[in-house]
TORLO-290724 format. One line per 3 residues: number of its first residue (from 1); for each residue y, x, z of C-alpha. Coordinates in pm, whole numbers. Layout:
! TORLO-290724
NUM	Y X Z ~ ... .
//
This chain:
! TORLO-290724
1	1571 -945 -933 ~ 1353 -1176 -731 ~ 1007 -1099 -754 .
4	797 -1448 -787 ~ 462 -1367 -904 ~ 320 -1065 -599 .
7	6 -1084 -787 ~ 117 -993 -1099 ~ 354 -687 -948 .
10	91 -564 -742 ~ -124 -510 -1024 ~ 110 -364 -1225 .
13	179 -169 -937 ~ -181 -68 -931 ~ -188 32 -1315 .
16	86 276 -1302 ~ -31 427 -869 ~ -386 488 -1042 .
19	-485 865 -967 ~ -305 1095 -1294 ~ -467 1321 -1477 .
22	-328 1670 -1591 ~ -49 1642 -1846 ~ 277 1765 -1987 .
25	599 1772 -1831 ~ 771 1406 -1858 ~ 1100 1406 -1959 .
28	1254 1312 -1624 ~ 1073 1612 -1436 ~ 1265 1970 -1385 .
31	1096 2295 -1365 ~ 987 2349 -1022 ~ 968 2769 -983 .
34	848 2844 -607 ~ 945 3169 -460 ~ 774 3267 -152 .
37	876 3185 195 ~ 675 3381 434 ~ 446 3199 614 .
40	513 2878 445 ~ 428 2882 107 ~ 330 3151 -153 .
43	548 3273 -455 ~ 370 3052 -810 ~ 238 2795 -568 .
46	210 2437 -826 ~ 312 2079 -772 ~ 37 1886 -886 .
49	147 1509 -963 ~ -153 1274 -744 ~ 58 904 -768 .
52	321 761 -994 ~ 423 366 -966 ~ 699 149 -1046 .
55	757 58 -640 ~ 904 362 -406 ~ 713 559 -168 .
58	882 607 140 ~ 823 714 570 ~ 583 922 512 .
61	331 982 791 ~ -13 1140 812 ~ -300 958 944 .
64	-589 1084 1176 ~ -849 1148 917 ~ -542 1386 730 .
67	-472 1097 494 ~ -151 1038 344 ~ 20 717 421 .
70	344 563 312 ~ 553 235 289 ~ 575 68 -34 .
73	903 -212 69 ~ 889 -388 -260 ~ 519 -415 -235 .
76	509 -548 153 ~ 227 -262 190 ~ 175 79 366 .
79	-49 252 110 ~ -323 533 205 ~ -331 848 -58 .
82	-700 1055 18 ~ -679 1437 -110 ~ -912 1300 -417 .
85	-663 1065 -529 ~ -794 776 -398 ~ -534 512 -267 .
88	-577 134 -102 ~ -327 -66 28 ~ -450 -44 398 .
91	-220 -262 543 ~ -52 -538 312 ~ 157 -785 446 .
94	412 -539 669 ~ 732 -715 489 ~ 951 -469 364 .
97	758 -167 451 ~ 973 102 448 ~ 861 382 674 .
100	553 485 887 ~ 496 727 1217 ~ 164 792 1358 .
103	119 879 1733 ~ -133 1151 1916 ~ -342 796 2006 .
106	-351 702 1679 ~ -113 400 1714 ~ 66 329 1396 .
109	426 202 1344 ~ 611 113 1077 ~ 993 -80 969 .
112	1006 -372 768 ~ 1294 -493 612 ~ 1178 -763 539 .
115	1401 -935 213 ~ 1735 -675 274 ~ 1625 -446 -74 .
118	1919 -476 -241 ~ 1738 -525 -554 ~ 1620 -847 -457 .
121	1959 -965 -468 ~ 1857 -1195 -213 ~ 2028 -1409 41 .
124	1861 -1276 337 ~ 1790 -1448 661 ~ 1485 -1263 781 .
127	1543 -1022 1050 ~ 1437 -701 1031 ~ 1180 -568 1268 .
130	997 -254 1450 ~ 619 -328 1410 ~ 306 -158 1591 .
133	64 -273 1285 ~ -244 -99 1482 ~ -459 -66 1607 .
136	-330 -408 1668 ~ -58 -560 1475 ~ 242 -674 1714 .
139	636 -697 1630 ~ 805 -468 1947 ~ 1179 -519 1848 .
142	1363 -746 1617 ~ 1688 -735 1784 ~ 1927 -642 2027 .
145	1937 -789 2368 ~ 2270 -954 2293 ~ 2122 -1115 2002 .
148	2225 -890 1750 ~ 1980 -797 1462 ~ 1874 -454 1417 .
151	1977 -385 1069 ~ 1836 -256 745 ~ 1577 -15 893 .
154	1592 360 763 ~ 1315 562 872 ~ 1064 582 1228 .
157	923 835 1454 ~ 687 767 1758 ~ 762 872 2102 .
160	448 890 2210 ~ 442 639 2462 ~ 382 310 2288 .
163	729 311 2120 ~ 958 471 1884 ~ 1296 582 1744 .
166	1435 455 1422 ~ 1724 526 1220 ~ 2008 301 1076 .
169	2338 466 1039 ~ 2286 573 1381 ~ 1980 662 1630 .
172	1798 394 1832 ~ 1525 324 2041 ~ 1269 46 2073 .
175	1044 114 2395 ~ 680 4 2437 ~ 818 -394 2588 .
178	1061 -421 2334 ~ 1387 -273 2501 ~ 1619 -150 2196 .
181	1874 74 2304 ~ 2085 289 2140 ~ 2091 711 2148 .
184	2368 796 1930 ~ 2616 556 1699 ~ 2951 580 1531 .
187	3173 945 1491 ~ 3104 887 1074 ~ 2715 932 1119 .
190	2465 862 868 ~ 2123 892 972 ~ 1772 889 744 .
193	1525 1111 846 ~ 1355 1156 1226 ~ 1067 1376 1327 .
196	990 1501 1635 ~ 867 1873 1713 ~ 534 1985 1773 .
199	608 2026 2193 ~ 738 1752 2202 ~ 1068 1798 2339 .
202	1304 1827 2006 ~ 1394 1537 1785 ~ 1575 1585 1495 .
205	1764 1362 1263 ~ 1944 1429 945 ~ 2301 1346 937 .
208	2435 1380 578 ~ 2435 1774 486 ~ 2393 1807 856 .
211	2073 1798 1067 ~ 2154 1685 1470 ~ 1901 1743 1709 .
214	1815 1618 2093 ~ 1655 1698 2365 ~ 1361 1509 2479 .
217	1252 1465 2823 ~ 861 1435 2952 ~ 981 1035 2974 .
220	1034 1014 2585 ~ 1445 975 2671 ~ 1632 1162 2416 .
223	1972 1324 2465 ~ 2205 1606 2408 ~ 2284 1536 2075 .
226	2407 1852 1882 ~ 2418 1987 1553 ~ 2172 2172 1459 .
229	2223 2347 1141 ~ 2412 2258 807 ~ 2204 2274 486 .
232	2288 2499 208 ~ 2373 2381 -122 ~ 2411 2009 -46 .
235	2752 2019 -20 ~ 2778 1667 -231 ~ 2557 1437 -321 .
238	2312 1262 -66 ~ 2235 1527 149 ~ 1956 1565 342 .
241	1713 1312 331 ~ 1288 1319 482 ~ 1204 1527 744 .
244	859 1682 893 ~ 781 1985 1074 ~ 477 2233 1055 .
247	245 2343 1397 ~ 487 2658 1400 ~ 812 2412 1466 .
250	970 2472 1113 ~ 1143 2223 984 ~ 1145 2059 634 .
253	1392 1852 510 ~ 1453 1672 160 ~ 1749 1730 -34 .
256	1955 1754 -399 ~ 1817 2130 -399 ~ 1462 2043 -330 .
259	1292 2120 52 ~ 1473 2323 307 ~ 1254 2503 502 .
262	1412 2622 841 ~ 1288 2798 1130 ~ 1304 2645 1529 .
265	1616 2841 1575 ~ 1823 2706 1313 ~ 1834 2959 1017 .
268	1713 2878 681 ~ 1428 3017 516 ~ 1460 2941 183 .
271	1447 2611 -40 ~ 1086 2487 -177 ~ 1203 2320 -548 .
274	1038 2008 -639 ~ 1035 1879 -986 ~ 1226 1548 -908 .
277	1467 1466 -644 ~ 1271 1467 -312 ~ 1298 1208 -43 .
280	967 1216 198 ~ 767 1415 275 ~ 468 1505 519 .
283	164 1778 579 ~ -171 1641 549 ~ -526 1687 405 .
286	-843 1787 663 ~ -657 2126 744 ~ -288 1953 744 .
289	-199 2238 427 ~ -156 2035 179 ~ 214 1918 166 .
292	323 1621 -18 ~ 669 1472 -109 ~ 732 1164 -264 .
295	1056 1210 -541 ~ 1262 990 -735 ~ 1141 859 -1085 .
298	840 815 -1276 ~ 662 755 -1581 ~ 463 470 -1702 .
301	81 493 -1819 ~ 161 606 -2140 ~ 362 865 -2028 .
304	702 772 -2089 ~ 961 768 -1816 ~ 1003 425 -1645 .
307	1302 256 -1625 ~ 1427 -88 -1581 ~ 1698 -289 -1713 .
310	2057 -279 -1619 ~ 2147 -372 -1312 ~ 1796 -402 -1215 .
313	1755 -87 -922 ~ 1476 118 -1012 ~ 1224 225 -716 .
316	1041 441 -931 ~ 814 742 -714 ~ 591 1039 -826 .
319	441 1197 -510 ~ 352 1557 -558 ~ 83 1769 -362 .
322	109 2147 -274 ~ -119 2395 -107 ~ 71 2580 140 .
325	78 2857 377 ~ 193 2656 681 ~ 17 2373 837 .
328	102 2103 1012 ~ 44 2010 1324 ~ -218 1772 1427 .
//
């Protein structure tokens, strides 16, 4: 479906994003029981629903000021979600934006995709690109150095030193001038996720049912890639998907069975359920406890479950909010 009129989509777009009130469970939701996890969340704790729209929310990154940001590729926009509900589209025209990372200076990075959704059904020529969009707004990598183009763009994570890693079937590396080089590629990998620990010095990376982690030196080089740990009960399906980590070095990750909570060691905790298939997620709010996940599907504004035509690919998000024991780090 090519999309010819932005002005019309971004305000239906708008329409169905605006903040929702309370209201009964839509169809396409699943009962969401939390059990506690100690130290993480407590047992009862409640999604609350703070953004539905017809467009996906994905990369999920926190901002400064403990705002939630996310990429909106059908849109061209990385959005900003305040605690309140508030959102704005705070910066439009990153083309395909499909995933965000924040650094300790307060750079921001994000992939575009440019026109490679697959539900544009588009002949794409546009390369795809790693973009610093600020405090200033400059493209660091849009290919290889022999040439080759980068790829459709998964998910980003800063290194802290004016560049960043970024996923697409494999791990890569774009460096503050540009340099793309690759970590880890090939042996039936399929990356999505990336986050780095709190210290610093582990970055993780899901790998189907399987998260892989590496070492990172004081230089931001990452190596000694090794699995980590394999996640219980996705044994089919997608497998692990988002990942973020809390100021104690737990790691979350996405999945079929909701969020998988597992401690710097390796052993699971237990599994957070969400009431839709989960994909992103990130801590934020003032105090970083609030955690929010963006999940498959939605409804429109009169409360009936959006979907679109057949063979039309639906993008549909609801991004939930939690309080939580855990915080993240900041």
């Amino acid at each position: 479906m090519r999309i010819r009129n932005h002005i019309a989509v971004a305000a239906l777009a708008l329409a169905l994003a605006a903040p929702l009130a309370a209201q009964q469970q839509p169809t396409g939701e699943k009962p969401a029981v939390i059990a506690a996890i100690p130290g993480v969340i407590a047992k009862g704790a409640k999604w609350q629903r703070v953004w539905q729209g017809p467009f996906n929310a994905d990369g999920m990154a926190t901002a400064p000021d403990g705002s939630l940001l996310f990429g909106q590729e059908q849109a061209n926009t990385v959005m900003k979600l305040w605690p309140d509900g508030r959102t704005w589209a705070a910066w439009p025209y990153v083309k395909g934006a499909g995933a965000v990372s924040v650094d300790a200076a307060g750079r921001v990075f994000a992939v575009e995709r440019t026109c490679t959704d697959p539900g544009l059904k588009a002949d794409c020529k546009e390369l795809t690109r790693v973009t610093q969009i600020a405090p200033e707004h400059k493209v660091l990598a849009d290919k290889f150095a022999d040439g080759k183009g980068l790829g459709r763009l998964n998910d980003i994570q800063a290194d802290g030193h004016g560049g960043a890693w970024y996923t697409q079937g494999g791990l890569y590396h774009v460096a503050a001038d540009g340099t793309v080089s690759t970590v880890a590629e090939g042996g039936g990998m399929f990356t999505n996720g990336v986050v780095l620990s709190p210290d610093g010095k582990t970055l993780y990376v899901t790998n189907k049912q399987t998260i892989v982690a590496f070492d990172v030196d004081p230089n931001g080089t990452a190596s000694n890639k090794r699995d980590f740990v394999t996640l219980a009960n996705e044994e089919k399906g997608f497998g692990g998907d988002g990942l973020e980590v809390d100021s104690a070095g737990r790691l979350y990750v996405t999945g079929d069975a909701g969020i998988h909570v597992i401690e710097p060691g390796g052993k699971e905790l237990g599994v957070i359920p969400v009431p839709r298939r989960s994909i992103t997620l990130a801590f934020a709010g003032p105090d970083r406890r609030t955690l929010y996940v963006g999940a498959m599907g939605g409804t429109d504004p009169d409360g009936k479950e959006w979907h679109t035509p057949d063979g039309v690919r639906n993008d549909a998000m609801t991004i939930y909010k939690v309080a939580t024991l855990a915080a993240g780090p900041k």
